[in-house]
Backbone as XML, in Angstrom:
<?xml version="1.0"?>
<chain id="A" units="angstrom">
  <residue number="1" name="UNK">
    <atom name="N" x="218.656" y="-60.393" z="-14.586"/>
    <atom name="CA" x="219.911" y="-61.074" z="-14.759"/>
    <atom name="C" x="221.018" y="-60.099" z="-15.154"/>
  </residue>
  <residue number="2" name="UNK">
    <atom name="N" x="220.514" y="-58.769" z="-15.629"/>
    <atom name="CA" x="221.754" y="-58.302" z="-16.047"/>
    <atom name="C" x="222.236" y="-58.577" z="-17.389"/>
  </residue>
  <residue number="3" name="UNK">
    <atom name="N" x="223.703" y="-57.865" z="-17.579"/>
    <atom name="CA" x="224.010" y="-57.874" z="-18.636"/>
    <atom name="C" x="225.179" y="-59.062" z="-19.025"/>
  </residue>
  <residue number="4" name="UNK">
    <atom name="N" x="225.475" y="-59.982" z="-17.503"/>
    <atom name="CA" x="225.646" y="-60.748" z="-17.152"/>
    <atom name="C" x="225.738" y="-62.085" z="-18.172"/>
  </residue>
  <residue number="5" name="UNK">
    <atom name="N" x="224.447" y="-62.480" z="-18.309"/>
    <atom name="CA" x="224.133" y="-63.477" z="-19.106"/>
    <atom name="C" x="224.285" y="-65.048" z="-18.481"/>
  </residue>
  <residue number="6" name="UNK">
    <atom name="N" x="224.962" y="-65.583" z="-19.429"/>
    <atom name="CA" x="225.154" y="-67.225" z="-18.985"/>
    <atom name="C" x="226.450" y="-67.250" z="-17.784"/>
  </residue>
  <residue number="7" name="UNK">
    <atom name="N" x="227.326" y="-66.066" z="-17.828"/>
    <atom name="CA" x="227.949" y="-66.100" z="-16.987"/>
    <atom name="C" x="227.149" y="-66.201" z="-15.884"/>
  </residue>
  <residue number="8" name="UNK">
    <atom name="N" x="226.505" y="-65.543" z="-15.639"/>
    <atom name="CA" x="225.524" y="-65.432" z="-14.380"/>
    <atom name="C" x="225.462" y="-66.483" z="-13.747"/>
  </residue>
  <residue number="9" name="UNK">
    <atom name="N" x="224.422" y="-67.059" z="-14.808"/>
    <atom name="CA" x="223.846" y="-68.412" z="-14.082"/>
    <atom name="C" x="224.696" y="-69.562" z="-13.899"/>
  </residue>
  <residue number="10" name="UNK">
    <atom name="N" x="226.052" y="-69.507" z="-14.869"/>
    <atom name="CA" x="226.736" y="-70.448" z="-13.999"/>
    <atom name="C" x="227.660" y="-70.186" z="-13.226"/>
  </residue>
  <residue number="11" name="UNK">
    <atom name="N" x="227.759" y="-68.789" z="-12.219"/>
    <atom name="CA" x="228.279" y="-68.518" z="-11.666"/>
    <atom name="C" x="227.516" y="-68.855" z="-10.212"/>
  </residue>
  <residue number="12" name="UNK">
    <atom name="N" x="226.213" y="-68.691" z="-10.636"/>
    <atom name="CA" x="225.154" y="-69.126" z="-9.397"/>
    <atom name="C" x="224.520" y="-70.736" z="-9.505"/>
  </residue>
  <residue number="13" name="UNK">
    <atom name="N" x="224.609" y="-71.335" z="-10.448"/>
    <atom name="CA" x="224.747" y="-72.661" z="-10.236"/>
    <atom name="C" x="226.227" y="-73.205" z="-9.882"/>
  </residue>
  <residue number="14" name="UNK">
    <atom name="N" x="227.220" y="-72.539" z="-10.086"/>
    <atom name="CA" x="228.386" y="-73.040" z="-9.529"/>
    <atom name="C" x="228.582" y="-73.261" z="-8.041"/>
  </residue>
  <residue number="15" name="UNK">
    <atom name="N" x="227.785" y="-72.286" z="-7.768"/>
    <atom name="CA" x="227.758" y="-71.905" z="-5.945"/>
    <atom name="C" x="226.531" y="-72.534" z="-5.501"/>
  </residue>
  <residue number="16" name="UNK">
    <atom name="N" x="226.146" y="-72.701" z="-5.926"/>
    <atom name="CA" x="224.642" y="-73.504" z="-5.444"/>
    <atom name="C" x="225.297" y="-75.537" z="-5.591"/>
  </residue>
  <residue number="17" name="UNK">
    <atom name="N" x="226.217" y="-75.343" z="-6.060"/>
    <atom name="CA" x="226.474" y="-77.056" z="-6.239"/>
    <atom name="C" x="227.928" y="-77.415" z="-5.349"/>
  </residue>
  <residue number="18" name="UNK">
    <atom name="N" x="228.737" y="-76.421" z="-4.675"/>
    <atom name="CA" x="229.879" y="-76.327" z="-4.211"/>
    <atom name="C" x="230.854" y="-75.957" z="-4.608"/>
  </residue>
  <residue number="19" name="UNK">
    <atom name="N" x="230.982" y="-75.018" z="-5.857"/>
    <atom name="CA" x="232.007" y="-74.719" z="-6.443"/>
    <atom name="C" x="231.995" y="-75.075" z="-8.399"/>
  </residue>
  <residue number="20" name="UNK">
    <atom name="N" x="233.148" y="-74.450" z="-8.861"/>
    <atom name="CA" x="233.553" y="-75.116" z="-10.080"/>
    <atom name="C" x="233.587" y="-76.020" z="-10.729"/>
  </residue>
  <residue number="21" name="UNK">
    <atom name="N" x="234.452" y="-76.702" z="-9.091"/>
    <atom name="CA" x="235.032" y="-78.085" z="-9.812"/>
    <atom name="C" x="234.067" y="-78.894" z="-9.849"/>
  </residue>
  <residue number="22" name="UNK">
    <atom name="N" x="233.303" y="-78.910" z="-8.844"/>
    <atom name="CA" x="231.709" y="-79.878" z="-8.491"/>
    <atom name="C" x="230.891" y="-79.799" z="-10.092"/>
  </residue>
  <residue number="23" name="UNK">
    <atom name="N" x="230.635" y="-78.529" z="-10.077"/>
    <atom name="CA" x="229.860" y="-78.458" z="-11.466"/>
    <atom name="C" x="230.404" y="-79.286" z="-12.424"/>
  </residue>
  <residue number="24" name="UNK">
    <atom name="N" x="231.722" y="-78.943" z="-12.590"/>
    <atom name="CA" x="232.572" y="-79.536" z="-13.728"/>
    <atom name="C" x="232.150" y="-81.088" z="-13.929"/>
  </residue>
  <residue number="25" name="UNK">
    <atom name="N" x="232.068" y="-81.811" z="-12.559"/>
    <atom name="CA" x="232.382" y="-83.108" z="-12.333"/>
    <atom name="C" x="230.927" y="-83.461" z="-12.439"/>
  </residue>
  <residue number="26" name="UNK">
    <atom name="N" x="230.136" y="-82.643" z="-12.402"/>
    <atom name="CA" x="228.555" y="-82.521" z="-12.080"/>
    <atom name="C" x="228.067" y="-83.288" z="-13.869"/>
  </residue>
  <residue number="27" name="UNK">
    <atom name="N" x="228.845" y="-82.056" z="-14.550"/>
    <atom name="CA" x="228.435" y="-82.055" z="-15.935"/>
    <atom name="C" x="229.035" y="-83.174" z="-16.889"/>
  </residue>
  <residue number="28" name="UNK">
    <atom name="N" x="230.184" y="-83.582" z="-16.398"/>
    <atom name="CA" x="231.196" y="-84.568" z="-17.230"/>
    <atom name="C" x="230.391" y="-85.915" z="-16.593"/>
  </residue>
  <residue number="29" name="UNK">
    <atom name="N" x="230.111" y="-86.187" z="-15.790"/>
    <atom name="CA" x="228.926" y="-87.269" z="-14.764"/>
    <atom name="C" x="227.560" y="-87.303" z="-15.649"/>
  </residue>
  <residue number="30" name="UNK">
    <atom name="N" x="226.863" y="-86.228" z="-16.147"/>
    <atom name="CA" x="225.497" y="-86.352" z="-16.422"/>
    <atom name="C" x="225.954" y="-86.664" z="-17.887"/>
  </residue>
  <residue number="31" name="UNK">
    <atom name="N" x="226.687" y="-86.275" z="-18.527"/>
    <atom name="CA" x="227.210" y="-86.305" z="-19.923"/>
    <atom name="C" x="227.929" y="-87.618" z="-20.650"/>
  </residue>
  <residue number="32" name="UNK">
    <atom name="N" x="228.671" y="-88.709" z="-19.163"/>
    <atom name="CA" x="229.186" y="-89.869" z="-19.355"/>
    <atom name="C" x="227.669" y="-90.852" z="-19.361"/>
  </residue>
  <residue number="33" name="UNK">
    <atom name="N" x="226.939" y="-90.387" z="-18.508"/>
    <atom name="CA" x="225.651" y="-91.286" z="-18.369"/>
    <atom name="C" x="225.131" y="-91.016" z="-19.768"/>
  </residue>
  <residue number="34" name="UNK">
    <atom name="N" x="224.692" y="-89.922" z="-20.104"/>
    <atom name="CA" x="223.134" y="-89.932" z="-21.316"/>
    <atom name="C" x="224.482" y="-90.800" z="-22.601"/>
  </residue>
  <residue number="35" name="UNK">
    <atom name="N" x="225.661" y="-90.412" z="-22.991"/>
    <atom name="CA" x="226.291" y="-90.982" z="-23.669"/>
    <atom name="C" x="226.058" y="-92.353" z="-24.295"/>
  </residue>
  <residue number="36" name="UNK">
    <atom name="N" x="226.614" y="-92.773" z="-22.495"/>
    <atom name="CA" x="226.227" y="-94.353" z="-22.614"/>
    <atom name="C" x="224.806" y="-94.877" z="-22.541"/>
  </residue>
  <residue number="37" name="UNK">
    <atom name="N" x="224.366" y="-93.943" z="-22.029"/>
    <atom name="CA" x="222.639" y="-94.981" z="-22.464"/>
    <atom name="C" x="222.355" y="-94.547" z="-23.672"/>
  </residue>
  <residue number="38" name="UNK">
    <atom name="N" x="222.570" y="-93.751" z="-24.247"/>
    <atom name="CA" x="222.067" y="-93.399" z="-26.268"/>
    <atom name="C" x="223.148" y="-94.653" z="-26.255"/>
  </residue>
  <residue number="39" name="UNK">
    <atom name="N" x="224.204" y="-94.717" z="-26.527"/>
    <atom name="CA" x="225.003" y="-95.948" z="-26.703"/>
    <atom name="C" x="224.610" y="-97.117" z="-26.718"/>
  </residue>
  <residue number="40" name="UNK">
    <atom name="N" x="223.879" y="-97.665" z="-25.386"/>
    <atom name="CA" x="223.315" y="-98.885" z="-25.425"/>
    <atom name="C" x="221.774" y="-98.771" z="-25.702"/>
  </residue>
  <residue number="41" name="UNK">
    <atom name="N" x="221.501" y="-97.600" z="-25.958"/>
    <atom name="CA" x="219.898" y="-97.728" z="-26.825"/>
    <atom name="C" x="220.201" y="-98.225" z="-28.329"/>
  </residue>
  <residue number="42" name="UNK">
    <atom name="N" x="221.209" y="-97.377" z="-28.734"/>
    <atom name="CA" x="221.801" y="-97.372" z="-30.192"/>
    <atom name="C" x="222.063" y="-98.877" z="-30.252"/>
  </residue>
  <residue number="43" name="UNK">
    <atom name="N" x="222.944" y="-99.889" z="-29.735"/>
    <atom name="CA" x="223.401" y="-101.006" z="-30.062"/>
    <atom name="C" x="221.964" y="-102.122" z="-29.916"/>
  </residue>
  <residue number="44" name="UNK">
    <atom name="N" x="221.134" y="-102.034" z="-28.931"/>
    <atom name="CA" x="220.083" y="-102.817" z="-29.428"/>
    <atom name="C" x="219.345" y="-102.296" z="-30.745"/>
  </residue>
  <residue number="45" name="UNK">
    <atom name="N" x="219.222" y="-100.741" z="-31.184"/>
    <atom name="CA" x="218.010" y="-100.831" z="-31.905"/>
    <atom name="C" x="219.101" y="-101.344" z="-33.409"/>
  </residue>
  <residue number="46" name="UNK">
    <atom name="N" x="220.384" y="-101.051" z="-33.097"/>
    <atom name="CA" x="221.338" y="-102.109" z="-34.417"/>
    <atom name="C" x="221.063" y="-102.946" z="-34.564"/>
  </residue>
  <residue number="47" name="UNK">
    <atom name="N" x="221.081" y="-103.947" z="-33.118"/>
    <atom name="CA" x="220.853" y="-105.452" z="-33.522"/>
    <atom name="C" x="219.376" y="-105.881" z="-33.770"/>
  </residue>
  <residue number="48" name="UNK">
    <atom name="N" x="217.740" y="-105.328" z="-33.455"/>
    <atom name="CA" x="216.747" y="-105.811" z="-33.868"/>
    <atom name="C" x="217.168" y="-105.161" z="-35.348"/>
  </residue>
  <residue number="49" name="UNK">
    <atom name="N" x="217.344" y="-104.053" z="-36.077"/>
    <atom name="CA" x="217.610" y="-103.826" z="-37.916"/>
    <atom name="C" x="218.233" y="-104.948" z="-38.239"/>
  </residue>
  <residue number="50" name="UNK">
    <atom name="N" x="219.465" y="-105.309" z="-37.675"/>
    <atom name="CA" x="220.145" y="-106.780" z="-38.718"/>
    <atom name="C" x="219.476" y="-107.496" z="-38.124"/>
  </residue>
  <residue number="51" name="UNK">
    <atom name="N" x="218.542" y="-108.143" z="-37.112"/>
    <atom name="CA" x="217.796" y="-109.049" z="-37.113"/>
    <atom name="C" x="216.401" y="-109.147" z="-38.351"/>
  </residue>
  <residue number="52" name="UNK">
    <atom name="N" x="216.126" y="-108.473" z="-38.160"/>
    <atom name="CA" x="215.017" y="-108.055" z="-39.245"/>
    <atom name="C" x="215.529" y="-108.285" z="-40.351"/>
  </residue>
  <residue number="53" name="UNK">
    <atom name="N" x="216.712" y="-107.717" z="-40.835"/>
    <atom name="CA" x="217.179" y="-107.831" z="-42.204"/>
    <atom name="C" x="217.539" y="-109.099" z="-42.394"/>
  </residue>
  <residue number="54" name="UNK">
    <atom name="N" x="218.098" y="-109.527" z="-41.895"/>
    <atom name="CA" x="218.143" y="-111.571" z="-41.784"/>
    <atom name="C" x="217.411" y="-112.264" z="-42.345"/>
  </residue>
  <residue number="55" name="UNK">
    <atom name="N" x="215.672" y="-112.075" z="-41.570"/>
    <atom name="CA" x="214.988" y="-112.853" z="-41.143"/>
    <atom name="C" x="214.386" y="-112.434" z="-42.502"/>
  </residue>
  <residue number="56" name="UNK">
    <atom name="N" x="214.406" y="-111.007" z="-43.510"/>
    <atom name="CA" x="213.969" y="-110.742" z="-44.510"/>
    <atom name="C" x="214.894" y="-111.370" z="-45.701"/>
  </residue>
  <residue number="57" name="UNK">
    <atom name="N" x="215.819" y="-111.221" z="-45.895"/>
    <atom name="CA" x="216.737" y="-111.450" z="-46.779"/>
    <atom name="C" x="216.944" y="-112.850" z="-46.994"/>
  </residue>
  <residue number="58" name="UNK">
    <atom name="N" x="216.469" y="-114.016" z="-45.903"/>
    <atom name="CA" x="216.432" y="-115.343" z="-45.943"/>
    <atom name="C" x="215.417" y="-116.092" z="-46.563"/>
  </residue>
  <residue number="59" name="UNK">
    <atom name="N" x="213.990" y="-114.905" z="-46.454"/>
    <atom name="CA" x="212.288" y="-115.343" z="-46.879"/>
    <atom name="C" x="212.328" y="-115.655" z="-48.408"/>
  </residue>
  <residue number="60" name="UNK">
    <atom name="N" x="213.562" y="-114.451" z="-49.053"/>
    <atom name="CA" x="212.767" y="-113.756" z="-50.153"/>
    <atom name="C" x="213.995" y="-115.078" z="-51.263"/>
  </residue>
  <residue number="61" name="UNK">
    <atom name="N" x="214.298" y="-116.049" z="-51.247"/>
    <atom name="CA" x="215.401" y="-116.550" z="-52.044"/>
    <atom name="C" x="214.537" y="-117.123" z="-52.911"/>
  </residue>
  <residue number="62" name="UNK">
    <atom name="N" x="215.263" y="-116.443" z="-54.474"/>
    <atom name="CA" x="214.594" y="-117.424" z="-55.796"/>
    <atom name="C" x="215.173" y="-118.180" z="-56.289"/>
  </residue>
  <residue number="63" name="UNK">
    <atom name="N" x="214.195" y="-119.195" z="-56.609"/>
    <atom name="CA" x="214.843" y="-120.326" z="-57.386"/>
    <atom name="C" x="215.935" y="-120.052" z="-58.891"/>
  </residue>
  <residue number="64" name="UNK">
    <atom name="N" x="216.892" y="-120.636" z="-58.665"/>
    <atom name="CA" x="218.415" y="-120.705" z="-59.570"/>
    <atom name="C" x="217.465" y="-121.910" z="-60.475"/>
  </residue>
  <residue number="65" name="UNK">
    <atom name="N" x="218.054" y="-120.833" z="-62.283"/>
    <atom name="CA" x="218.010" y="-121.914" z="-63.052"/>
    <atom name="C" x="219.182" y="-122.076" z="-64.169"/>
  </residue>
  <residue number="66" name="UNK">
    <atom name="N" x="219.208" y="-122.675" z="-64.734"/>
    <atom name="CA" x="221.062" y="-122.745" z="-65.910"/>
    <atom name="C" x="220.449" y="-122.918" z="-67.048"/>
  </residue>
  <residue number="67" name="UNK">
    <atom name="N" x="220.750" y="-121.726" z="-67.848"/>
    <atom name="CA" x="220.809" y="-121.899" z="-69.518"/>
    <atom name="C" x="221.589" y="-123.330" z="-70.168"/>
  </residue>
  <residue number="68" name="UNK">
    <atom name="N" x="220.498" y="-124.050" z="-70.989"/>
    <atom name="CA" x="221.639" y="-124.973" z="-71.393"/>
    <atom name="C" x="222.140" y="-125.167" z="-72.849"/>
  </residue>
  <residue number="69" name="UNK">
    <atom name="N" x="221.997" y="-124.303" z="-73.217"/>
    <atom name="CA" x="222.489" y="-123.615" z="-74.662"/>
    <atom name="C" x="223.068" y="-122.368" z="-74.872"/>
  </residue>
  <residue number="70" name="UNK">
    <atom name="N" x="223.879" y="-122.487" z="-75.865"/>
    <atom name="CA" x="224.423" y="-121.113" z="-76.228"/>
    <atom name="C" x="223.954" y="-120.329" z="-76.747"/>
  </residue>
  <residue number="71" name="UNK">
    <atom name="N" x="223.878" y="-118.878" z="-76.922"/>
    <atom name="CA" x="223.057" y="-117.870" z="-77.718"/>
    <atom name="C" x="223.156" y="-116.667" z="-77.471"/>
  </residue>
  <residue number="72" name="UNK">
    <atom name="N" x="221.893" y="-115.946" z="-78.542"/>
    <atom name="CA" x="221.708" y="-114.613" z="-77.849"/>
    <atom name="C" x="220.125" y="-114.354" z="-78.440"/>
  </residue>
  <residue number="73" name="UNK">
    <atom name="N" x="219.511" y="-113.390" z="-77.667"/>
    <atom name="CA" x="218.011" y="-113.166" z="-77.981"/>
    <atom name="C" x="218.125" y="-112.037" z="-78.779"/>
  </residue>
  <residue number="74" name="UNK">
    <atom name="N" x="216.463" y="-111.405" z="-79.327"/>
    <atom name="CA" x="216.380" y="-110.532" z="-80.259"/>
    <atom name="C" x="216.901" y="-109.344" z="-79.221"/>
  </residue>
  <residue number="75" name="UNK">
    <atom name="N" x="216.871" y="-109.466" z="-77.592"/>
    <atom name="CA" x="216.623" y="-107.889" z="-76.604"/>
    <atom name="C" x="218.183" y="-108.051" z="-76.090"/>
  </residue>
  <residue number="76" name="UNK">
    <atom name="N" x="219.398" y="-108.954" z="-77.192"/>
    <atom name="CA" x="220.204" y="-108.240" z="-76.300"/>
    <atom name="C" x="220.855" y="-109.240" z="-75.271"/>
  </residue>
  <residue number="77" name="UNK">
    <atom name="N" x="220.191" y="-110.549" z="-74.688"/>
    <atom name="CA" x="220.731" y="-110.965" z="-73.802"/>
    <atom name="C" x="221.364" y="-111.928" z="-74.262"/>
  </residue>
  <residue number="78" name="UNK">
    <atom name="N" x="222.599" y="-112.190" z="-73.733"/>
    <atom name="CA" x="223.849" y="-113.281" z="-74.405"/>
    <atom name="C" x="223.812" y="-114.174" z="-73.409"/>
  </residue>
  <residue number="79" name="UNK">
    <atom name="N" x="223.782" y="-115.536" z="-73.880"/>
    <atom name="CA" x="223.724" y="-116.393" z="-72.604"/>
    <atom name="C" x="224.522" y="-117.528" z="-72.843"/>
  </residue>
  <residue number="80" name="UNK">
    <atom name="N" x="225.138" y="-118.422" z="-72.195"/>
    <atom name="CA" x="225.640" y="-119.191" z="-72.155"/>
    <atom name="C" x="225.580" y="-120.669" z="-71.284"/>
  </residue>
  <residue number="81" name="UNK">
    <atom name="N" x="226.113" y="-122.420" z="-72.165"/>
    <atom name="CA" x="225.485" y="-123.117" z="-70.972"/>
    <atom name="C" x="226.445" y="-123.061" z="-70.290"/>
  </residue>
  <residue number="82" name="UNK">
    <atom name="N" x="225.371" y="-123.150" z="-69.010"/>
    <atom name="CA" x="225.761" y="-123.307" z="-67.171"/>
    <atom name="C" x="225.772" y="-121.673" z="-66.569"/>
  </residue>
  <residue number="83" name="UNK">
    <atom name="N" x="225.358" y="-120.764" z="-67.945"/>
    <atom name="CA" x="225.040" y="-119.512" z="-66.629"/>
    <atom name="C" x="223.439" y="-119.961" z="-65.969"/>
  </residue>
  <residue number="84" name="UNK">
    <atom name="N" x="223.480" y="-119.169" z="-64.972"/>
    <atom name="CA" x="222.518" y="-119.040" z="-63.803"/>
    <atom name="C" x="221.629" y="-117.570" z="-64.182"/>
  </residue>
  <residue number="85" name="UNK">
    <atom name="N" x="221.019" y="-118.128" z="-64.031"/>
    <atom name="CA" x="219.864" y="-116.803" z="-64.259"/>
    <atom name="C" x="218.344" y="-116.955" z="-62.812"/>
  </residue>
  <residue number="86" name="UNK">
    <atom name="N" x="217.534" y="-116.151" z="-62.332"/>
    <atom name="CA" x="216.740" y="-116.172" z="-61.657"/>
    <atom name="C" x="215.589" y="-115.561" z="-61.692"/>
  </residue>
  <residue number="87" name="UNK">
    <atom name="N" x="214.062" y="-115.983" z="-61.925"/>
    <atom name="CA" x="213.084" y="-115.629" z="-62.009"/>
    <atom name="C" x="212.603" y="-114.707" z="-61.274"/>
  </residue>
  <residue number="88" name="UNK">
    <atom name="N" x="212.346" y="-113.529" z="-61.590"/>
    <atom name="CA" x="212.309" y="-112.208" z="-60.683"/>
    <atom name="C" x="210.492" y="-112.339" z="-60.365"/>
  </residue>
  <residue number="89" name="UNK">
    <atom name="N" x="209.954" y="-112.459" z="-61.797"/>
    <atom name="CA" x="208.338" y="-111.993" z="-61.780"/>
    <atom name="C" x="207.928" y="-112.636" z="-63.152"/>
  </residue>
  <residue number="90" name="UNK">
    <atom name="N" x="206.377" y="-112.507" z="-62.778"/>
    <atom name="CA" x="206.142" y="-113.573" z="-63.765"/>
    <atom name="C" x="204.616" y="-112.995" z="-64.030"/>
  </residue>
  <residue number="91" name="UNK">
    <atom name="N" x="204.159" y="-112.616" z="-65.407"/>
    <atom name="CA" x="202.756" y="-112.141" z="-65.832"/>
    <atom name="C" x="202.561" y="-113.086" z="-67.001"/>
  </residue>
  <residue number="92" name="UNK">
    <atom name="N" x="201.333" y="-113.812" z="-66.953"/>
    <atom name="CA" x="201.099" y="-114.507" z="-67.522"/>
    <atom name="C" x="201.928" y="-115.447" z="-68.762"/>
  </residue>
  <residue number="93" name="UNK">
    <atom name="N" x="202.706" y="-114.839" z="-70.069"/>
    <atom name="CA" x="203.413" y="-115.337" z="-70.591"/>
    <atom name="C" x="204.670" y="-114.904" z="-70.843"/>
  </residue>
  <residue number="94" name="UNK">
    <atom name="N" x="205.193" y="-113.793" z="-69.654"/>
    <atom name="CA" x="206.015" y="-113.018" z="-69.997"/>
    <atom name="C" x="207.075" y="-113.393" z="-68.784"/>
  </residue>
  <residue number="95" name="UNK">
    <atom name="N" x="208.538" y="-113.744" z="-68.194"/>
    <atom name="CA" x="209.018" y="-113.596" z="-67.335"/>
    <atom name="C" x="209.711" y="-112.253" z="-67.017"/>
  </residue>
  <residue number="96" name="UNK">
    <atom name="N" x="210.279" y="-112.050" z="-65.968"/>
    <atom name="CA" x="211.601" y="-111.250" z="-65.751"/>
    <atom name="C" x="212.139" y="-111.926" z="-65.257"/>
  </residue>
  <residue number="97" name="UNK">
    <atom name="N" x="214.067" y="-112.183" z="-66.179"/>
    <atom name="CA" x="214.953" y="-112.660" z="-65.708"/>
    <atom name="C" x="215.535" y="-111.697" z="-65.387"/>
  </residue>
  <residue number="98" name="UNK">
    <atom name="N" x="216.290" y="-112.115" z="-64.179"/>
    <atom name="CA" x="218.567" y="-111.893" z="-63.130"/>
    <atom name="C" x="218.952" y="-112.717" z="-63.954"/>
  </residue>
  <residue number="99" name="UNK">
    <atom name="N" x="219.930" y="-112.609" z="-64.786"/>
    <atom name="CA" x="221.049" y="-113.274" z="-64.771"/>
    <atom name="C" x="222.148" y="-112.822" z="-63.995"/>
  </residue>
  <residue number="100" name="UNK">
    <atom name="N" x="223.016" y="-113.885" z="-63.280"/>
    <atom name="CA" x="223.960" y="-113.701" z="-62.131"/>
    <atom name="C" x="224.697" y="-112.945" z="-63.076"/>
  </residue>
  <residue number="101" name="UNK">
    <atom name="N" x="225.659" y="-112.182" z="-62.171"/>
    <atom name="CA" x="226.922" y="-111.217" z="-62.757"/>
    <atom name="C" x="227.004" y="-111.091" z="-64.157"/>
  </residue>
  <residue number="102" name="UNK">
    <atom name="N" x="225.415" y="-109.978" z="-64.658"/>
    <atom name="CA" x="225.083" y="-109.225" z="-65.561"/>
    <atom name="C" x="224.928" y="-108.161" z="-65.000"/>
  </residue>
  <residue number="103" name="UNK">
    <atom name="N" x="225.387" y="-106.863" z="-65.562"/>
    <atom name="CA" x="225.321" y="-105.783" z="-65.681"/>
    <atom name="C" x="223.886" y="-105.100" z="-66.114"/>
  </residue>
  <residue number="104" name="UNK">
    <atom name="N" x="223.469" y="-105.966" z="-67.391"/>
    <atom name="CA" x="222.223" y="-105.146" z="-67.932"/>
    <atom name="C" x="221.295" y="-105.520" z="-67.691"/>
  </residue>
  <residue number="105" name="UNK">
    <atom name="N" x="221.038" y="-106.478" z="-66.343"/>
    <atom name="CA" x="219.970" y="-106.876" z="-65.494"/>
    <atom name="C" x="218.554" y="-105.732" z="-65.459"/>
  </residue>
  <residue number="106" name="UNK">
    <atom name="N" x="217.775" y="-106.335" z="-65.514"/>
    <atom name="CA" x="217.191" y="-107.434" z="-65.881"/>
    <atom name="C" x="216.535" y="-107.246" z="-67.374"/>
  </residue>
  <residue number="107" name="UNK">
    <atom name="N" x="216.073" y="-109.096" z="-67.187"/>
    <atom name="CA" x="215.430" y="-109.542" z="-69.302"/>
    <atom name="C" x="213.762" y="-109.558" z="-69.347"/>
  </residue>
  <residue number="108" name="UNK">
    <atom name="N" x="212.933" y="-108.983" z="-70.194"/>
    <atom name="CA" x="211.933" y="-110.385" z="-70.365"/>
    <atom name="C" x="211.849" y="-110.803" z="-70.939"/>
  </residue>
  <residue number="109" name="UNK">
    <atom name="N" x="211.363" y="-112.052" z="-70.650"/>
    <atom name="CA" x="211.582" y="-113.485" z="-71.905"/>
    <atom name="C" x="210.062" y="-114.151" z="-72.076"/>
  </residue>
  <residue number="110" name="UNK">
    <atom name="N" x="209.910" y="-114.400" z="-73.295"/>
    <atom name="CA" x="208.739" y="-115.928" z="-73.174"/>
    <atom name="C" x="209.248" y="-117.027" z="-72.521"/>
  </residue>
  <residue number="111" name="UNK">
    <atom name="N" x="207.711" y="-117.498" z="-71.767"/>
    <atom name="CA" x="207.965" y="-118.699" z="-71.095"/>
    <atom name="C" x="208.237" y="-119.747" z="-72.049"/>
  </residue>
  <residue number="112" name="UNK">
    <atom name="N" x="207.922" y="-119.523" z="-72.808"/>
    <atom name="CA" x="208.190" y="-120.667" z="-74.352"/>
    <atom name="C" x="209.269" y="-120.357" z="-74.402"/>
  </residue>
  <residue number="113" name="UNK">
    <atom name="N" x="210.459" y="-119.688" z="-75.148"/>
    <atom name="CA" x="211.182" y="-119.302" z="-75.234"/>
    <atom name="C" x="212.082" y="-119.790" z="-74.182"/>
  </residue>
  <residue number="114" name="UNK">
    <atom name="N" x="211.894" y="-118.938" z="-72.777"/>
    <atom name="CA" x="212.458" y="-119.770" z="-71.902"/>
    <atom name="C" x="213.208" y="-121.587" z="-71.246"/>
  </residue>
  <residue number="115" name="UNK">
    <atom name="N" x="211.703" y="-122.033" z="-71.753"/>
    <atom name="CA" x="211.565" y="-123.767" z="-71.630"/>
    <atom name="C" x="212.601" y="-124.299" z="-72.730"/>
  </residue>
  <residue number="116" name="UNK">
    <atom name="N" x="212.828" y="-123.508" z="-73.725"/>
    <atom name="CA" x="213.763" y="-124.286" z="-74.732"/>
    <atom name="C" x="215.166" y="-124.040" z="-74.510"/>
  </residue>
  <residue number="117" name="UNK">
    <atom name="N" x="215.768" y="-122.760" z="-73.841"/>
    <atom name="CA" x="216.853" y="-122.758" z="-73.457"/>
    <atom name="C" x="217.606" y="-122.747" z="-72.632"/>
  </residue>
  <residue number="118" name="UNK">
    <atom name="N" x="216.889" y="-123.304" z="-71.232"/>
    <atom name="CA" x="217.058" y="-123.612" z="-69.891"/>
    <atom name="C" x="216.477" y="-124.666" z="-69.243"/>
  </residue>
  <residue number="119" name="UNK">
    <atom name="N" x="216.686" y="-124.857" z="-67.883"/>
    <atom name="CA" x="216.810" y="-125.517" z="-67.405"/>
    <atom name="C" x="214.822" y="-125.266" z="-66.613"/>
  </residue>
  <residue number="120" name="UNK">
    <atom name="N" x="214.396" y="-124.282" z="-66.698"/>
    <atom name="CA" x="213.650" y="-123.636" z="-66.520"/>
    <atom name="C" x="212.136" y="-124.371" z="-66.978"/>
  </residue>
  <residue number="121" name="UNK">
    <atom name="N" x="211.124" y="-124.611" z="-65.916"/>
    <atom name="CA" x="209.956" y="-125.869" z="-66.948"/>
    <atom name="C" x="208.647" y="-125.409" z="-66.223"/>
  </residue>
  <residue number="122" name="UNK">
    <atom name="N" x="208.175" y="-124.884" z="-66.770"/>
    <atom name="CA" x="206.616" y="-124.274" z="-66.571"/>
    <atom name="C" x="205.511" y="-124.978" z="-65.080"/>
  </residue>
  <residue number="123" name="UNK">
    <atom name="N" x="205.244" y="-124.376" z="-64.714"/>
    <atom name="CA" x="204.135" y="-125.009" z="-63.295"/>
    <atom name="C" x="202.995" y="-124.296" z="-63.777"/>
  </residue>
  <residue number="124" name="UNK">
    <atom name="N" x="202.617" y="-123.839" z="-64.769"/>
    <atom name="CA" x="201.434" y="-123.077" z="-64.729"/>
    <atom name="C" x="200.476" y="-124.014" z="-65.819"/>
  </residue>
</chain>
């Protein structure tokens, strides 16, 4: 090839395709295609992720319950009636509360504890 280099070869693929401009039109052609098909690969594999995320984010909804007293516990949590709080997890006598638009999310509470100041009533 010489000392030539990439000039070379697209000086001899230039001529092997009809010229410059051919190449030019050659390359801006193969380059509009792969574009648009990554493009429309890209926009389906978008829409199965927010499908998925949907179909996940719809499964997982916990039951809303309302403090119906005023207070505060020994850990800190201040509650008030008609806030909303939500049962995250649950080990034998222990919960984890969400309370909605708290910051120092999340609590655990006794289920005893719980039953007396909410709305909140044992299945176990």
């Amino acid at each position: 090839m010489g000392n030539l280099g990439w000039y070379q070869l697209m000086t001899t693929v230039a001529k092997k395709v009809g010229g410059p401009k051919q190449l030019l039109a050659l390359v801006a052609a193969g380059g509009y295609v792969i574009i648009r098909g990554v493009e429309a690969g890209g926009k389906k594999v978008i829409k199965l992720v927010k499908k998925d995320n949907k179909e996940k984010s719809t499964s997982k909804v916990l039951p809303a319950y309302k403090f119906i007293i005023d207070g505060k516990d020994d850990k800190g949590l201040i509650f008030s009636s008609g806030d909303v709080f939500y049962v995250a997890a649950r080990h034998d006598d222990v919960i984890l509360i969400e309370k909605e638009k708290d910051d120092n999310n999340p609590y655990f509470v006794s289920v005893d504890w719980l039953m007396k100041v909410s709305s909140f009533k044992d299945n176990n």
